[in-house]
PDBQT receptor file of N, H, CA, C and O in Angstrom, charges set to zero:
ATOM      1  N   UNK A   1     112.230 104.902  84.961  1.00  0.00    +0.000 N 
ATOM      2  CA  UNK A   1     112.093 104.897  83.520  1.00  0.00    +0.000 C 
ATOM      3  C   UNK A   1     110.768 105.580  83.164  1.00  0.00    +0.000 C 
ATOM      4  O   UNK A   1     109.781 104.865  83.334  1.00  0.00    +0.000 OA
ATOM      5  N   UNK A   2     110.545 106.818  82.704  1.00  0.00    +0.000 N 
ATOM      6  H   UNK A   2     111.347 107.399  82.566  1.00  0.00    +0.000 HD
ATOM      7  CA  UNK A   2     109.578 107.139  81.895  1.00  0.00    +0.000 C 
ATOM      8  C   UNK A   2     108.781 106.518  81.299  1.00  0.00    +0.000 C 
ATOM      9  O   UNK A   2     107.716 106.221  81.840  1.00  0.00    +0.000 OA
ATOM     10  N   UNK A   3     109.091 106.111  79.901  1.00  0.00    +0.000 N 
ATOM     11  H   UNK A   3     109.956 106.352  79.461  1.00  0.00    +0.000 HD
ATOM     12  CA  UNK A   3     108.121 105.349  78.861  1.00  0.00    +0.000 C 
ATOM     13  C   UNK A   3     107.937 104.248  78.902  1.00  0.00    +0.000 C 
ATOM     14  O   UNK A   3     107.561 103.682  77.875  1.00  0.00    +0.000 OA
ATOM     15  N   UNK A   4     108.151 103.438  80.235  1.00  0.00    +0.000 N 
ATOM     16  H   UNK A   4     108.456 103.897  81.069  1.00  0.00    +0.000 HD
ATOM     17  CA  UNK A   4     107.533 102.044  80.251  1.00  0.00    +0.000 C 
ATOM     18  C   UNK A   4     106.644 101.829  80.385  1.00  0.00    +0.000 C 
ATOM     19  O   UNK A   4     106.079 102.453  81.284  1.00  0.00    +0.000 OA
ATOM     20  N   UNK A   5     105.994 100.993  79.756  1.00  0.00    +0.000 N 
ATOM     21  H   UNK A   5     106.453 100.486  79.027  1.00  0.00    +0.000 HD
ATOM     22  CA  UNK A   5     104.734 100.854  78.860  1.00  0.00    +0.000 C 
ATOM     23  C   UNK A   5     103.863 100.223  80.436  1.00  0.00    +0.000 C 
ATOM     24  O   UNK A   5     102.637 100.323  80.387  1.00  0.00    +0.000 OA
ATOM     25  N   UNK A   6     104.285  99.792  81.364  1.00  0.00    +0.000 N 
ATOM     26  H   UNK A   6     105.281  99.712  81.404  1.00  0.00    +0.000 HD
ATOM     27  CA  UNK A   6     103.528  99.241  83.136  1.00  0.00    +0.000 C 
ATOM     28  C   UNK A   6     103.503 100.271  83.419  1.00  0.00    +0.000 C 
ATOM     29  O   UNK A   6     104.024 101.313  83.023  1.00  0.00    +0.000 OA
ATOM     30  N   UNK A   7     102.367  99.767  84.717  1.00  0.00    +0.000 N 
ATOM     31  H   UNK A   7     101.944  98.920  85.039  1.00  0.00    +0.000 HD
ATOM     32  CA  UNK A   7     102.474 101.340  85.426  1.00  0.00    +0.000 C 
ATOM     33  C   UNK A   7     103.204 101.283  86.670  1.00  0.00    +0.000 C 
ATOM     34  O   UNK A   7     103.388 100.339  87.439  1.00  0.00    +0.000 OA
ATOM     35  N   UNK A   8     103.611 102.576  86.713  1.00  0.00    +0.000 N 
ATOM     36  H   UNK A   8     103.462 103.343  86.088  1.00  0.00    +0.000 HD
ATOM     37  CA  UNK A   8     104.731 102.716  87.674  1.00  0.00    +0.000 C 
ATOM     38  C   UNK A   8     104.435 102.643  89.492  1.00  0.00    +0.000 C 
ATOM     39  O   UNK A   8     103.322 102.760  90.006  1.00  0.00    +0.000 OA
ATOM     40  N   UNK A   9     105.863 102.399  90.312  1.00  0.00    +0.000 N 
ATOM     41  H   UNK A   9     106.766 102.304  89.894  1.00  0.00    +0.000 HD
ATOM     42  CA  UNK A   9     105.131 101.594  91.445  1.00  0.00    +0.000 C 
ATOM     43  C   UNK A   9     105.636 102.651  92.363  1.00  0.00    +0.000 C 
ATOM     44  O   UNK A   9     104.906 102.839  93.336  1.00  0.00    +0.000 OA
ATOM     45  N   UNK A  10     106.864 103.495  92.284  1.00  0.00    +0.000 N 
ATOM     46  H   UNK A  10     107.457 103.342  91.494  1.00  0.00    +0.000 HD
ATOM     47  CA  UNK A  10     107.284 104.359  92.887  1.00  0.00    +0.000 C 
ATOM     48  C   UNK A  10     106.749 105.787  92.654  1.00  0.00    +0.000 C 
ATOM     49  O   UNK A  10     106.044 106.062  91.683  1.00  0.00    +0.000 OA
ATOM     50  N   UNK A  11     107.233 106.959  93.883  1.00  0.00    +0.000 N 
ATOM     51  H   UNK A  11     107.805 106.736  94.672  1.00  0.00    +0.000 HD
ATOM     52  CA  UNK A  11     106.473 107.986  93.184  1.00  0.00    +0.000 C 
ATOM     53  C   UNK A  11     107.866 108.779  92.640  1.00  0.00    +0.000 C 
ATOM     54  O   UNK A  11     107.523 109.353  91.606  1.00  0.00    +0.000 OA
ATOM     55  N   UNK A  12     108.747 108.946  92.806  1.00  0.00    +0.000 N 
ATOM     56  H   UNK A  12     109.026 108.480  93.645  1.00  0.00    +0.000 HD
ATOM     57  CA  UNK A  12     109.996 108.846  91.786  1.00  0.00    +0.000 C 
ATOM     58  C   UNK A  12     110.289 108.406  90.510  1.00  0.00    +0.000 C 
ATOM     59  O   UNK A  12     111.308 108.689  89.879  1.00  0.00    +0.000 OA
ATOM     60  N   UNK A  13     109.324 107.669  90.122  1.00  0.00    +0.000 N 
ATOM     61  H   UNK A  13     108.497 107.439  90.635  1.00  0.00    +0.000 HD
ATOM     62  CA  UNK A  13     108.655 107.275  88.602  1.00  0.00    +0.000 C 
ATOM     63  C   UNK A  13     107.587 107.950  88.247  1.00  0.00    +0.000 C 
ATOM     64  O   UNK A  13     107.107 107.720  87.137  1.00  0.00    +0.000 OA
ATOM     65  N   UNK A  14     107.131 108.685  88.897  1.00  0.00    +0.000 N 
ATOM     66  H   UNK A  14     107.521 108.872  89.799  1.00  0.00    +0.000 HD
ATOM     67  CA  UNK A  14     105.993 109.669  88.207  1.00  0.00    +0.000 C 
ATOM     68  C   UNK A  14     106.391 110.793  87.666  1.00  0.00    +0.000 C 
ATOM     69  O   UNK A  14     107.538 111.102  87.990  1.00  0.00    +0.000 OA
ATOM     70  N   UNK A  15     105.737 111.674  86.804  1.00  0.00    +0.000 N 
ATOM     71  H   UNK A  15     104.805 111.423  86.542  1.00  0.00    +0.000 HD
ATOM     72  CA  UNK A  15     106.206 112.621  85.998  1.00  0.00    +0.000 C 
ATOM     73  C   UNK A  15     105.434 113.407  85.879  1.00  0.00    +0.000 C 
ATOM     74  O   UNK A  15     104.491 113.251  85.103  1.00  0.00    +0.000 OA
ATOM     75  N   UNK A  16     105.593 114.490  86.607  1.00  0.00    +0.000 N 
ATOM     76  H   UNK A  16     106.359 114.617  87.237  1.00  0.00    +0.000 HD
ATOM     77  CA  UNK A  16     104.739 116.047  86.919  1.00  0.00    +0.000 C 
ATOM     78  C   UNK A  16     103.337 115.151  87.199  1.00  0.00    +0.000 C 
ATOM     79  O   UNK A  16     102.585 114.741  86.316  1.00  0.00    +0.000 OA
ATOM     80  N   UNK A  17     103.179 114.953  88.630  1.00  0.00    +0.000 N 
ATOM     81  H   UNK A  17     103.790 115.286  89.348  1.00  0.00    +0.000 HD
ATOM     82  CA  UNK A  17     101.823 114.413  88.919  1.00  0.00    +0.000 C 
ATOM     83  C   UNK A  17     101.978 114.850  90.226  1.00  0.00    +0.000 C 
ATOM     84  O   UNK A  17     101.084 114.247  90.820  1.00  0.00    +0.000 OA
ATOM     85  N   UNK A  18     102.444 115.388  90.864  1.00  0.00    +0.000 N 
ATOM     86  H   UNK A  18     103.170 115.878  90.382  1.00  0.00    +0.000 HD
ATOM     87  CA  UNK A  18     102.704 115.788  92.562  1.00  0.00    +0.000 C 
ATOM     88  C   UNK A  18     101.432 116.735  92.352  1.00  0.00    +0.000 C 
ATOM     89  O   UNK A  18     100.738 116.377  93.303  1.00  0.00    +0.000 OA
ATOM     90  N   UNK A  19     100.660 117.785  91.646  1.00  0.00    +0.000 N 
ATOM     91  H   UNK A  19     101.225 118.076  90.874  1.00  0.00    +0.000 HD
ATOM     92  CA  UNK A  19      98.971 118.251  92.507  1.00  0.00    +0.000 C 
ATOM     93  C   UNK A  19      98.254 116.985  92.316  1.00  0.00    +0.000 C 
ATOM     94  O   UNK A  19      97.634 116.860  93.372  1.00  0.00    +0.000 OA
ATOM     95  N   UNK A  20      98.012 116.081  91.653  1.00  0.00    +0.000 N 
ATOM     96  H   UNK A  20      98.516 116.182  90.795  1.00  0.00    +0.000 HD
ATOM     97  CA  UNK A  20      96.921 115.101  91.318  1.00  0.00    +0.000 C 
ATOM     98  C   UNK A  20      97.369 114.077  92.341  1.00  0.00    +0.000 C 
ATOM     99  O   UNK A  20      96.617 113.125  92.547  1.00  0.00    +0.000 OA
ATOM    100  N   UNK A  21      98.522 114.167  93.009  1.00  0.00    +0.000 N 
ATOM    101  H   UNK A  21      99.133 114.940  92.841  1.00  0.00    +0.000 HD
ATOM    102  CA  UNK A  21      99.137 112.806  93.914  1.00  0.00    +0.000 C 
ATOM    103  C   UNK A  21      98.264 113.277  95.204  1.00  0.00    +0.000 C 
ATOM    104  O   UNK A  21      97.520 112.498  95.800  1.00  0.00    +0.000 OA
ATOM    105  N   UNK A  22      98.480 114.956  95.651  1.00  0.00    +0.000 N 
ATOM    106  H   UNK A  22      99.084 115.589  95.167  1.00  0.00    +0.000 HD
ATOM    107  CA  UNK A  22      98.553 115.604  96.456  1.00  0.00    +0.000 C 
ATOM    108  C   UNK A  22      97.132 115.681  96.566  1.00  0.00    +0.000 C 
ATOM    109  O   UNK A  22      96.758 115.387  97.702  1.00  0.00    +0.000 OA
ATOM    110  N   UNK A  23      96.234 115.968  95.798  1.00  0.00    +0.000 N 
ATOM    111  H   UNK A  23      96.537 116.207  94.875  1.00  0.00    +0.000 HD
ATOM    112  CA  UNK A  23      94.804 115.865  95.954  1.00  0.00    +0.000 C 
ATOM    113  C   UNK A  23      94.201 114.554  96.052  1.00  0.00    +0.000 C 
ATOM    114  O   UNK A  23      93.014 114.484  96.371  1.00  0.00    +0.000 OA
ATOM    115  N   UNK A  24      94.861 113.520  95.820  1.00  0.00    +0.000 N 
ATOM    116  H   UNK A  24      95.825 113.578  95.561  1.00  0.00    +0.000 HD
ATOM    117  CA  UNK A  24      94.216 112.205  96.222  1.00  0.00    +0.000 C 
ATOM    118  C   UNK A  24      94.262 112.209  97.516  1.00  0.00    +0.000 C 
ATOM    119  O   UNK A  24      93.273 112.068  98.236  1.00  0.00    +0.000 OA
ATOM    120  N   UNK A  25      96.078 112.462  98.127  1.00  0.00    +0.000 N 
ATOM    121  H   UNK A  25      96.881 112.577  97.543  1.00  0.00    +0.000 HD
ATOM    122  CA  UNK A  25      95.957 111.805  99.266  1.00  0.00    +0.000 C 
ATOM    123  C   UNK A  25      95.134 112.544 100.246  1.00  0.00    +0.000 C 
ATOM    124  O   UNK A  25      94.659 111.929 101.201  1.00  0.00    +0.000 OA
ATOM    125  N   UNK A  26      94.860 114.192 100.048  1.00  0.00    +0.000 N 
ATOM    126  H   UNK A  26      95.246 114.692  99.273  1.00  0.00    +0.000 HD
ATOM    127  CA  UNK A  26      93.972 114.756 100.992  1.00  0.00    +0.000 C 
ATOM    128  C   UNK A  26      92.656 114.268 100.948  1.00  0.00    +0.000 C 
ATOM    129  O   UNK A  26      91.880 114.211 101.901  1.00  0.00    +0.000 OA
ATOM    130  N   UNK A  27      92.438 113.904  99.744  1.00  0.00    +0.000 N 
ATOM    131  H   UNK A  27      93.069 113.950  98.969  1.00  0.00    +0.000 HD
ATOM    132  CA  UNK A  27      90.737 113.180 100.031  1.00  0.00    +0.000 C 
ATOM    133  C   UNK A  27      90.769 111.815 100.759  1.00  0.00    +0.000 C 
ATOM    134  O   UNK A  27      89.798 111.425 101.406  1.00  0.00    +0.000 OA
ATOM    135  N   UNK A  28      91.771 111.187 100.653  1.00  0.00    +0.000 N 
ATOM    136  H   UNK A  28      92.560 111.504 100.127  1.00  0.00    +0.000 HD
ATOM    137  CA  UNK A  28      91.706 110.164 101.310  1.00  0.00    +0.000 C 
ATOM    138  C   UNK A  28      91.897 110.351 102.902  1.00  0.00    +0.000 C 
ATOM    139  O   UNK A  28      91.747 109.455 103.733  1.00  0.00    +0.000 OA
ATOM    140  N   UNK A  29      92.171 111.373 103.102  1.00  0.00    +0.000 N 
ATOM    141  H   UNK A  29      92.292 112.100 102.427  1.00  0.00    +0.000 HD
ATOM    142  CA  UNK A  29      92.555 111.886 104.473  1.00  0.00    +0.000 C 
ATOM    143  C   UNK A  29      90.971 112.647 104.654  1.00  0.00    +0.000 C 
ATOM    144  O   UNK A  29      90.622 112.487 105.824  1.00  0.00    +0.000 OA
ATOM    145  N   UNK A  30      90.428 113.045 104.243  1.00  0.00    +0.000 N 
ATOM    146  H   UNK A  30      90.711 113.174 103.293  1.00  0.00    +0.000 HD
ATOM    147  CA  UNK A  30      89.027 113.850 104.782  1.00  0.00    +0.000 C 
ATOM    148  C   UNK A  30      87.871 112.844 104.978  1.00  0.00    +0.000 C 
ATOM    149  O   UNK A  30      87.573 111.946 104.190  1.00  0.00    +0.000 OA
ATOM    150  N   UNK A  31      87.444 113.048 105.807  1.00  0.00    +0.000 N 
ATOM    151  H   UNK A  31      87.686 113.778 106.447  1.00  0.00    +0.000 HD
ATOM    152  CA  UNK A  31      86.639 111.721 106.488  1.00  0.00    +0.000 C 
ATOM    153  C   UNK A  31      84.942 112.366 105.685  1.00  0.00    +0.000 C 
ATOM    154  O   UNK A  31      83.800 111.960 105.901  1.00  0.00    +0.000 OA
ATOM    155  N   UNK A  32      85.417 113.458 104.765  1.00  0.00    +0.000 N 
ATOM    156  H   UNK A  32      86.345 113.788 104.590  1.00  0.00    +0.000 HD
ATOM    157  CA  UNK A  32      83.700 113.667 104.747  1.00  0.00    +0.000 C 
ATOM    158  C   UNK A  32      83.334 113.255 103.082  1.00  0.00    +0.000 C 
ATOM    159  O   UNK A  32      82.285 113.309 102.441  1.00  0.00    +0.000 OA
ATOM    160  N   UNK A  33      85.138 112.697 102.627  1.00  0.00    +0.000 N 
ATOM    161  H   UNK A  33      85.990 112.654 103.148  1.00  0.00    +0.000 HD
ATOM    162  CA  UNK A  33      84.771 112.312 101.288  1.00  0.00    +0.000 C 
ATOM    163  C   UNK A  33      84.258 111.067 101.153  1.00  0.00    +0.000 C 
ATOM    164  O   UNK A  33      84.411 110.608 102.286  1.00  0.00    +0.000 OA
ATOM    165  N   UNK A  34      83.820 110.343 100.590  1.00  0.00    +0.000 N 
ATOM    166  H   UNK A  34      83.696 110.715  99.670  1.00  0.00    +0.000 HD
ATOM    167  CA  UNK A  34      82.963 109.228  99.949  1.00  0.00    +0.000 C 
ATOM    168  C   UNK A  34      83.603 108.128  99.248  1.00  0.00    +0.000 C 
ATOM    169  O   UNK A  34      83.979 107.002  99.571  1.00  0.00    +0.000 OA
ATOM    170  N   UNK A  35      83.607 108.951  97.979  1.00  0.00    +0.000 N 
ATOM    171  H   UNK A  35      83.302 109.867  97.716  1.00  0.00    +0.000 HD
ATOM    172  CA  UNK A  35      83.728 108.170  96.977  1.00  0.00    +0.000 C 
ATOM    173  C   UNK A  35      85.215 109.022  95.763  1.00  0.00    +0.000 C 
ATOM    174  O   UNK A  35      85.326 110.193  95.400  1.00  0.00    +0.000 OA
ATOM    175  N   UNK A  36      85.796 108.224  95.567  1.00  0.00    +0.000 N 
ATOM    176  H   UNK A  36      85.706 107.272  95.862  1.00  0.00    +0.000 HD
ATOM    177  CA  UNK A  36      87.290 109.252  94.408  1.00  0.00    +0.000 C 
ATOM    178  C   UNK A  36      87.056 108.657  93.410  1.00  0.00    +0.000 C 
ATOM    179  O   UNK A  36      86.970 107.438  93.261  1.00  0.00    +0.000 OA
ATOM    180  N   UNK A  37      86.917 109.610  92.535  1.00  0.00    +0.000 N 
ATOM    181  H   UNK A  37      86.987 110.601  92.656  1.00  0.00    +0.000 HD
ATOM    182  CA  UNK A  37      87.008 108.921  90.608  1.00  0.00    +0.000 C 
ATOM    183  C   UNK A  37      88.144 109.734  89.756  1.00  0.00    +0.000 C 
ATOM    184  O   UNK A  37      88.348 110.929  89.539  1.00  0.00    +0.000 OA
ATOM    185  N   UNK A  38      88.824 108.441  89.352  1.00  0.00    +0.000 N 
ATOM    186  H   UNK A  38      88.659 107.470  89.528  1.00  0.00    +0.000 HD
ATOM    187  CA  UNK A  38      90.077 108.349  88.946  1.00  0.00    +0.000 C 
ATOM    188  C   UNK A  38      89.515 108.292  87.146  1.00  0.00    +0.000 C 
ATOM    189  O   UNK A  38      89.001 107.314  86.604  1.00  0.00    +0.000 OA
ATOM    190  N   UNK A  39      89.823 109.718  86.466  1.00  0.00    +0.000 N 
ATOM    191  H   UNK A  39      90.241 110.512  86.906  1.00  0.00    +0.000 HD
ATOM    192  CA  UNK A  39      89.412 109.013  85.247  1.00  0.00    +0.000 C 
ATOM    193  C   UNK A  39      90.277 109.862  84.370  1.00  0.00    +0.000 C 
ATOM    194  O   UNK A  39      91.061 110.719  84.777  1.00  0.00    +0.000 OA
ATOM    195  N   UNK A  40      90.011 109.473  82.890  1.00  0.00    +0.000 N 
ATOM    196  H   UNK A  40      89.374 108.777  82.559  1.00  0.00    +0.000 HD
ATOM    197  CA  UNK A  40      90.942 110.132  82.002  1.00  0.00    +0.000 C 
ATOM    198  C   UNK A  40      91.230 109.286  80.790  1.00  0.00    +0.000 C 
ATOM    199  O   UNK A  40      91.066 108.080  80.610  1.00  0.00    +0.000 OA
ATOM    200  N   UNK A  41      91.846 110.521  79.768  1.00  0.00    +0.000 N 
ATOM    201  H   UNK A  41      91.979 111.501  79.914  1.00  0.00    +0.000 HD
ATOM    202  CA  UNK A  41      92.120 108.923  78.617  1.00  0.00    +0.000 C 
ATOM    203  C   UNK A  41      93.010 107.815  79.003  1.00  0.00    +0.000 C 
ATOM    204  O   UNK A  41      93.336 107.401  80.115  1.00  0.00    +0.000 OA
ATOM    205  N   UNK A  42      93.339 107.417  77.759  1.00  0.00    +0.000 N 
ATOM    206  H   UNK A  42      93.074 107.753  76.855  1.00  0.00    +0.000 HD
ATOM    207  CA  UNK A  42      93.682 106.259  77.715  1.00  0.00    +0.000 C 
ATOM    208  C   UNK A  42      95.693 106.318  77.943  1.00  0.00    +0.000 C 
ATOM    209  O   UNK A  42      96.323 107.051  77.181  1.00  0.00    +0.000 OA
ATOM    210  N   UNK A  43      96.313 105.641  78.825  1.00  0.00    +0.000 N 
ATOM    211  H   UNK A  43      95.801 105.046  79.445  1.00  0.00    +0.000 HD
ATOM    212  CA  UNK A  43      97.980 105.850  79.124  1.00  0.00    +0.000 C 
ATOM    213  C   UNK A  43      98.316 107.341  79.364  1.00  0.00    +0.000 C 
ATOM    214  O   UNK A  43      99.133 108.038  78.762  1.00  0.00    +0.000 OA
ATOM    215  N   UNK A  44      97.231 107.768  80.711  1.00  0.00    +0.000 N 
ATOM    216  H   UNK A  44      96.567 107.202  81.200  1.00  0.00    +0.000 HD
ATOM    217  CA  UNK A  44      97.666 109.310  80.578  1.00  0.00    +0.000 C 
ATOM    218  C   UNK A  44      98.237 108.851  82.094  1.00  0.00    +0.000 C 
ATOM    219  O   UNK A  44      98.900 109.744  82.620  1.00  0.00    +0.000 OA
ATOM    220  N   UNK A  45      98.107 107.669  82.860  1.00  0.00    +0.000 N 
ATOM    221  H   UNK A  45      97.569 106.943  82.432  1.00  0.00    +0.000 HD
ATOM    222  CA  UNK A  45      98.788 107.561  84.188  1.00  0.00    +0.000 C 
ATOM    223  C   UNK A  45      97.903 107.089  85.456  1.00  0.00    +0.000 C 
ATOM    224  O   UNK A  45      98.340 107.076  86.606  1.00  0.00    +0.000 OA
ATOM    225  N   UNK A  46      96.434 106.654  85.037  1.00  0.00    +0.000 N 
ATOM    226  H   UNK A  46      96.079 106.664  84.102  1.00  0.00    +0.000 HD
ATOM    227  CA  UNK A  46      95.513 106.638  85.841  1.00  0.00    +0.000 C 
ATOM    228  C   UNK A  46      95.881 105.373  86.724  1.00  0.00    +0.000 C 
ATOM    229  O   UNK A  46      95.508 105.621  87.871  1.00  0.00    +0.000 OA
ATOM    230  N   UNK A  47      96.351 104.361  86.666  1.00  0.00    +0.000 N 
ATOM    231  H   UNK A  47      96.654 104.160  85.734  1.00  0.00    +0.000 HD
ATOM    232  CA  UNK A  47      96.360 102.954  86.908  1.00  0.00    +0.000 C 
ATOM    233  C   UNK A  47      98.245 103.458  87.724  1.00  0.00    +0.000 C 
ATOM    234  O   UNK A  47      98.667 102.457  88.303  1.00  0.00    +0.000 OA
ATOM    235  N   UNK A  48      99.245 104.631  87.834  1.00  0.00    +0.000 N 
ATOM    236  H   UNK A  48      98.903 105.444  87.363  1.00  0.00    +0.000 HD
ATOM    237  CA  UNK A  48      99.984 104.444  88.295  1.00  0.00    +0.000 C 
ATOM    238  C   UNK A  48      99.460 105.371  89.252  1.00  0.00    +0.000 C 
ATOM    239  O   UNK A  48      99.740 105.012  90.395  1.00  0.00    +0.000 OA
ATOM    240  N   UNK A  49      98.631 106.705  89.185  1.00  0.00    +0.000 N 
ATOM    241  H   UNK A  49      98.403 106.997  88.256  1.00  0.00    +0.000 HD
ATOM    242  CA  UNK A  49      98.597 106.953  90.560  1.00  0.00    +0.000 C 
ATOM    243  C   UNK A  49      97.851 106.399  91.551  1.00  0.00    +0.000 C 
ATOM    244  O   UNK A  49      98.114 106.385  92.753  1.00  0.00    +0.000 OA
ATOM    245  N   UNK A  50      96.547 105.768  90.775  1.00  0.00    +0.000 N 
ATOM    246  H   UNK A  50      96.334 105.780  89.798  1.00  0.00    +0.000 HD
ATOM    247  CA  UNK A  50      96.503 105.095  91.910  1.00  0.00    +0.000 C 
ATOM    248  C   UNK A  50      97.316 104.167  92.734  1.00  0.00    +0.000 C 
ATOM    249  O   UNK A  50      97.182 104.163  93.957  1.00  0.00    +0.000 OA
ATOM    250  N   UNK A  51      98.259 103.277  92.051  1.00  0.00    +0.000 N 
ATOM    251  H   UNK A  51      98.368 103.281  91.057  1.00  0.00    +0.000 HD
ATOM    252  CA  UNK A  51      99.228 102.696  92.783  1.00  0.00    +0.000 C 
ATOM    253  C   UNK A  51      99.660 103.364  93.750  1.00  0.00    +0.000 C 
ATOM    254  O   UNK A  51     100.547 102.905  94.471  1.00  0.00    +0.000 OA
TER     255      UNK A  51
């Protein structure tokens, strides 16, 4: 479902986010990154990709 107002738990519920999925998980994969900041307005999806 698109417009449900939770955030989503699958990535089959996401909606055009595969570079921003894709660049998380490589930083999380590079041992020389640190620290990831997840930011943005407000219900733009921040709280589902990180899921």
């Amino acid at each position: 479902m698109i417009f449900d107002p939770w955030p989503k738990e699958t990535k089959e519920d996401l909606f055009d986010f595969d570079e921003e999925l894709n660049t998380i998980i490589k930083a999380l994969r590079d041992p020389s990154v640190r620290l990831i900041i997840i930011k943005g307005l407000r219900r733009t999806g921040k709280s589902s990709i990180l899921r």
